[in-house]
N, C-alpha and C positions, 0 to 999 in steps of 0.2 A: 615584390611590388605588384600592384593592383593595374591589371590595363587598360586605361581609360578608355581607349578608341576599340572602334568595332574590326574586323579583318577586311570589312569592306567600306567605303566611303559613299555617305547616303546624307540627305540633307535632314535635319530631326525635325523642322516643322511638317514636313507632309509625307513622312515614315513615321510608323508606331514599332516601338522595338524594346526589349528586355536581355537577359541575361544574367547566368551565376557563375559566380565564383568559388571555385574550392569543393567539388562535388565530388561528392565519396562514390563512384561508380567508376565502370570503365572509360575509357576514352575512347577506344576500338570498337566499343557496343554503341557510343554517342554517337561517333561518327557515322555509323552505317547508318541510323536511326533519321540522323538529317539527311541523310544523302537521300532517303525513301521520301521524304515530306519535301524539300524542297522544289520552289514553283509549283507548289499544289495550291489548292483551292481550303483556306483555312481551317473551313468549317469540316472538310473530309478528313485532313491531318485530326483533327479530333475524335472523328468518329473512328477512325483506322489506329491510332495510338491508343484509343479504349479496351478496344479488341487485343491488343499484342500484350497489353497491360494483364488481363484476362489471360491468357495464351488460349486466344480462340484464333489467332492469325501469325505467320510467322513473316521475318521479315528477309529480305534478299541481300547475303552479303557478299560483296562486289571485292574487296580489298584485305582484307583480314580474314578471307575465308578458309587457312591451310586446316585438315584436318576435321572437316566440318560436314556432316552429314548430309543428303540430297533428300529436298523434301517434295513430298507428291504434290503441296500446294504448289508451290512456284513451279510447277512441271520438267521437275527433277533437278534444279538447281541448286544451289547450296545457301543453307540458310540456320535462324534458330528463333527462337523466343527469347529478345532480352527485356524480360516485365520490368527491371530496377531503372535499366536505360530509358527505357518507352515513359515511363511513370514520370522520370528526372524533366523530360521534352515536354512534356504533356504541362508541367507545372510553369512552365516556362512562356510555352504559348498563351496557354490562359492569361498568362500575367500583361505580355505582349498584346492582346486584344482589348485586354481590359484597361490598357493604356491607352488604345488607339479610339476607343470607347468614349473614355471619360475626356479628350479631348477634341470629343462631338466630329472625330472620320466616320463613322457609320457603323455598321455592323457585320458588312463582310469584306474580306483582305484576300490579300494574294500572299504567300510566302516567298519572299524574295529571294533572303537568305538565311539561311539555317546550318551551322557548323559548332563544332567541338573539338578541342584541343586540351591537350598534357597539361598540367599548370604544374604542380610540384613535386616533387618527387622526395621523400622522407626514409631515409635508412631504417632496414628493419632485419632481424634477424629470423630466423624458423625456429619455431615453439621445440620444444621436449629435448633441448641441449641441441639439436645440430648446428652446424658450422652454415650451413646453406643459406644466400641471400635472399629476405622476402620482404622487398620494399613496397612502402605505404603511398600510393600514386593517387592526386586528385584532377580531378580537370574540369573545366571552365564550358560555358554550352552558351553558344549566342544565338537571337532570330529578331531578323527585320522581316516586317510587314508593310503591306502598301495596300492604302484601302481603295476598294475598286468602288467607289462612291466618289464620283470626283467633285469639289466643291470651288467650285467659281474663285476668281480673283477680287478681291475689298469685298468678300462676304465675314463680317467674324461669326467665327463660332462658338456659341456658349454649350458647355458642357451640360450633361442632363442633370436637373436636380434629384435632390435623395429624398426620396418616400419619408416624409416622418414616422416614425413606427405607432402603428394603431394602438390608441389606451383600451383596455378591456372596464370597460362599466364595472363596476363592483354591485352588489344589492344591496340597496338601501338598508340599514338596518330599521325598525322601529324607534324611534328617539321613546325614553324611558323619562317618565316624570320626575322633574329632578325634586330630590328630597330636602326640606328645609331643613337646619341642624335645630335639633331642640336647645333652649336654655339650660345649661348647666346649674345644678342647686349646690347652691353654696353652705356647705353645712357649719352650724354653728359649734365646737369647740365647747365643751363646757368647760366653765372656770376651777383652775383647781383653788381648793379652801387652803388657807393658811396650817403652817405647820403644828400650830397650839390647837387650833379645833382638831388639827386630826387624831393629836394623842389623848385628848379627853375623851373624842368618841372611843376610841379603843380600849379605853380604860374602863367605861361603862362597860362594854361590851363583856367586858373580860367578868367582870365585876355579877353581871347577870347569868351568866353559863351555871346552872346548877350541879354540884357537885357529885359525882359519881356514887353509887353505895358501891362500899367496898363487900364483895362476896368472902362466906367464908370460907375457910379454906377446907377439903374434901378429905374424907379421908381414907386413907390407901386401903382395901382389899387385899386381904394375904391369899395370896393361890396355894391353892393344894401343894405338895413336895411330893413330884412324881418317882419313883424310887426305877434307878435304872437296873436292867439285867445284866448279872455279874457275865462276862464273856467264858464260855467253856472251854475246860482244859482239852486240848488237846491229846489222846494217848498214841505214846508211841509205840507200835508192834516190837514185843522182845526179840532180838538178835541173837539166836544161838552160840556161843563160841567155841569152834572147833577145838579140840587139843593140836596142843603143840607139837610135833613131828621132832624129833630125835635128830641130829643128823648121823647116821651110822660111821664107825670107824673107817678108814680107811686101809685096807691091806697093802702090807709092803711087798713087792714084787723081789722074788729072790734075783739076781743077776746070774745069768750061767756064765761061769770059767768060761771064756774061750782061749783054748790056745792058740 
């Protein structure tokens, strides 16, 4: 559920005041964040949240400071650069001014009150298969403002009007003599003749073509009979043949007796 009311109790006609709901940053970085700005002078919370936004300024952490380094700005105290928290505040104020604005309080406020708290809390496990719990936490950031322009009792006040947005002149073009359209000519179609004139004319026609002379016919030239050359025998080198070789007998080898 959504929380209507503020942490503190303020009247809305002569407070200008903002807030978000469900904001992906710390709550422990918010908190310290307001604890710096609150009761400050508006317009400095601006210029001081610009700087930590930057990490040109660090800020002082009073309550959630375990483990937390000592820095030479704040002369030797503990502290750090939170740019997402400072950034989260900074969007919140403006917003808060810009209310207090547009219902014609002035121009400069007091920061009354400025706090941050846990809103939800969403189960989450640790990435790459561990078992370890790493839950998804949002929190909520409030701020009232009181403007230090104080305006009279039965005075109404109207709101500033909005600048209409300037038109940019365009350049005239030359206007171009506009061209009449010419009449269109309407062409006349010649009539077609009847079927019986057209094959008389045709018939004339045909009738007039003088006849071809027939040429006569040429007659053939006998070409010489070129007499081809008979292809050369090839000789083939004679092949001596050896005599034939005998095969010699064989002798029988006598066996010796043994006794």
């Amino acid at each position: 559920m959504i929380m209507e009311r503020y942490t503190t109790e303020f009247d809305r006609e002569e407070f200008a005041c903002a807030r978000v709901e469900d904001a992906n940053v710390s709550y422990k970085d918010l908190s310290e964040v307001c604890g710096r700005i609150r009761g400050k002078n508006a317009d400095w919370a601006v210029e001081f949240l610009e700087k930590v936004k930057e990490g040109k300024a660090a800020v002082l952490y009073k309550r959630h400071c375990k483990k937390i380094g000592h820095r030479r700005e704040l002369g030797g105290k503990k502290g750090r650069y939170p740019k997402k928290a400072s950034a989260a505040v900074l969007k919140v104020l403006k917003s808060a001014m810009a209310n207090g604005r547009v219902r014609g309080m002035g121009e400069t406020y007091e920061i009354v009150n400025a706090a941050a708290n846990s809103r939800y809390q969403y189960g989450r496990v640790a990435p790459k298969g561990r078992w370890a719990r790493s839950d998804y936490e949002t929190a909520r950031i409030e701020i009232v403002l009181r403007p230090l322009e104080s305006v009279p009792k039965g005075v109404e006040v109207t709101p500033p009007k909005k600048e209409a947005p300037k038109e940019e002149k365009k350049p005239e073009k030359p206007e171009k003599p506009e061209k009449k359209p010419e009449p269109r000519k309407i062409e006349e179609k010649p009539k077609e003749k009847p079927k019986k004139e057209m094959k008389k004319e045709e018939s004339k026609k045909e009738e007039k073509k003088p006849e071809a002379k027939k040429e006569a016919p040429k007659k053939e030239e006998k070409k010489p009979e070129v007499k081809k050359p008979e292809p050369k025998k090839e000789e083939k080198p004679e092949v001596k043949k050896e005599p034939e070789k005998k095969p010699e007998p064989k002798r029988e080898e006598k066996k010796s007796d043994v006794k």
